[in-house]
C-alpha positions as CSV (number, residue, x, y, z in Angstrom):
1,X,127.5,115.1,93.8
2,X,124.0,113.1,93.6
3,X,123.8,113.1,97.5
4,X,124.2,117.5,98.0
5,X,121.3,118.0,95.5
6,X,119.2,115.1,97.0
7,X,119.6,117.0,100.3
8,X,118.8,120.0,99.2
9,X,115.6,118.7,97.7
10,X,114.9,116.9,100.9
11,X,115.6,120.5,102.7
12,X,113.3,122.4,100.1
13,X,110.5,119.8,100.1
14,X,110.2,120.0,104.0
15,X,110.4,123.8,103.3
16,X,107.5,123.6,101.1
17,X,106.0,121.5,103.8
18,X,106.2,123.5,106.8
19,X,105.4,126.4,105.2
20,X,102.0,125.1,103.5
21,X,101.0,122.8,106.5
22,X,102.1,124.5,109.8
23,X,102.6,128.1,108.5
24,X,100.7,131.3,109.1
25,X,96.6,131.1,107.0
26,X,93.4,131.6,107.6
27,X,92.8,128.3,107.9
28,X,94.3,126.1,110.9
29,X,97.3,124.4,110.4
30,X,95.6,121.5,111.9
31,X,92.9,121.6,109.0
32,X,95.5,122.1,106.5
33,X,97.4,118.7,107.8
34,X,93.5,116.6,107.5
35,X,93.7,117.8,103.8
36,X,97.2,117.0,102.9
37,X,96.4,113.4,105.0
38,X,93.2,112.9,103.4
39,X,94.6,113.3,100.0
40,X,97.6,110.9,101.0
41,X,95.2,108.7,101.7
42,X,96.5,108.3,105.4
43,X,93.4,109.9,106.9
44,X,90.4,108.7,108.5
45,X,88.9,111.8,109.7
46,X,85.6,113.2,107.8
47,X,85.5,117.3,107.6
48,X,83.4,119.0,104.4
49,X,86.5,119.0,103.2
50,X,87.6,115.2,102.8
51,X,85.7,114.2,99.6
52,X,87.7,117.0,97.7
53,X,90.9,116.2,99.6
54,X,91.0,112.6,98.6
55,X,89.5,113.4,95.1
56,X,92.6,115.3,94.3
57,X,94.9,112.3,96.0
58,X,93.7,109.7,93.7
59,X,92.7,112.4,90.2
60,X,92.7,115.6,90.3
61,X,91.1,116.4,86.9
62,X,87.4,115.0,88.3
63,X,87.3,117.4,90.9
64,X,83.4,118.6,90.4
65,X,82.2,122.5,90.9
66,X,80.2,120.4,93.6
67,X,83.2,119.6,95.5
68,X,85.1,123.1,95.5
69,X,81.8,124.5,96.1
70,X,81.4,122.4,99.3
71,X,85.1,123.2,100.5
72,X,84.2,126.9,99.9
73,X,80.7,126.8,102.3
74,X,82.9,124.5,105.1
75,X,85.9,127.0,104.9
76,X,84.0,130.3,105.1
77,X,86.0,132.2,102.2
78,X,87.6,132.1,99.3
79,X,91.3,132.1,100.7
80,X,90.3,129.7,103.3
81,X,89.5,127.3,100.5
82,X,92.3,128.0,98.6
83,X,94.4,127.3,101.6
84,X,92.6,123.8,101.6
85,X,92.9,122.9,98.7
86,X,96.7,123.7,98.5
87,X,97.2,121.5,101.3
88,X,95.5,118.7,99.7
89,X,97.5,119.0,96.2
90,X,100.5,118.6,98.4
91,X,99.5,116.1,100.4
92,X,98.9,114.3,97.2
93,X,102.2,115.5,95.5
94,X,104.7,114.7,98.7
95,X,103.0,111.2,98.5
96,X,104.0,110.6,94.7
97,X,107.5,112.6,95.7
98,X,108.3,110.1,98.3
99,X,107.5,107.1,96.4
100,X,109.7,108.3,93.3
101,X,112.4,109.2,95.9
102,X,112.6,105.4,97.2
103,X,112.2,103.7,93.8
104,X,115.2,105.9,92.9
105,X,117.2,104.8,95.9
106,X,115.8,101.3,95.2
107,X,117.6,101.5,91.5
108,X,121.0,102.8,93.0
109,X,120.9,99.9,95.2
110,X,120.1,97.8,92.2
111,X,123.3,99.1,90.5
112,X,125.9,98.0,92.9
């Protein structure tokens, strides 16, 4: 029974995936991908976006008014920032997903 509800939060993760990083936005899903790397910390590439991305990757409560601000003037409008900043939270979020999901198969294997 645990392996039919880890695959279907597998298939609704990568759901949540697609959808955020290579659906339909204002923004390109190409930008969208730099934020969710940036704040996975797997990124190397600088946009007017980066700072905030990676801010919310390591703690999100210190994002400044500065940095949202900054997002806002790069992205053009207020839906295209929005869209950024989603990406980046989860960027950030499928990060700290993963690395719960393999400490949990780490403590089944531990188990047996």
């Amino acid at each position: 029974m645990m392996t039919s509800i880890q695959t279907n939060h597998h298939t609704l993760v990568e759901e949540l995936r697609r959808r955020v990083l290579e659906g339909p936005g204002e923004t390109p899903p190409a930008a969208r991908q730099e934020a969710a790397k940036a704040a996975a910390g797997v990124s190397t590439v600088q946009h007017g976006y980066s700072d905030l991305a990676r801010q919310i990757g390591e703690s999100a409560h210190r994002v400044t008014d500065a940095q949202v601000a900054s997002v806002l003037s790069v992205a053009g409008s207020e839906k295209a920032a929005f869209e950024i900043i989603t990406a980046a939270a989860l960027g950030a979020g499928l990060l700290r997903w993963q690395q719960a999901i393999k400490t949990l198969e780490g403590a089944g294997d531990a188990t047996k």
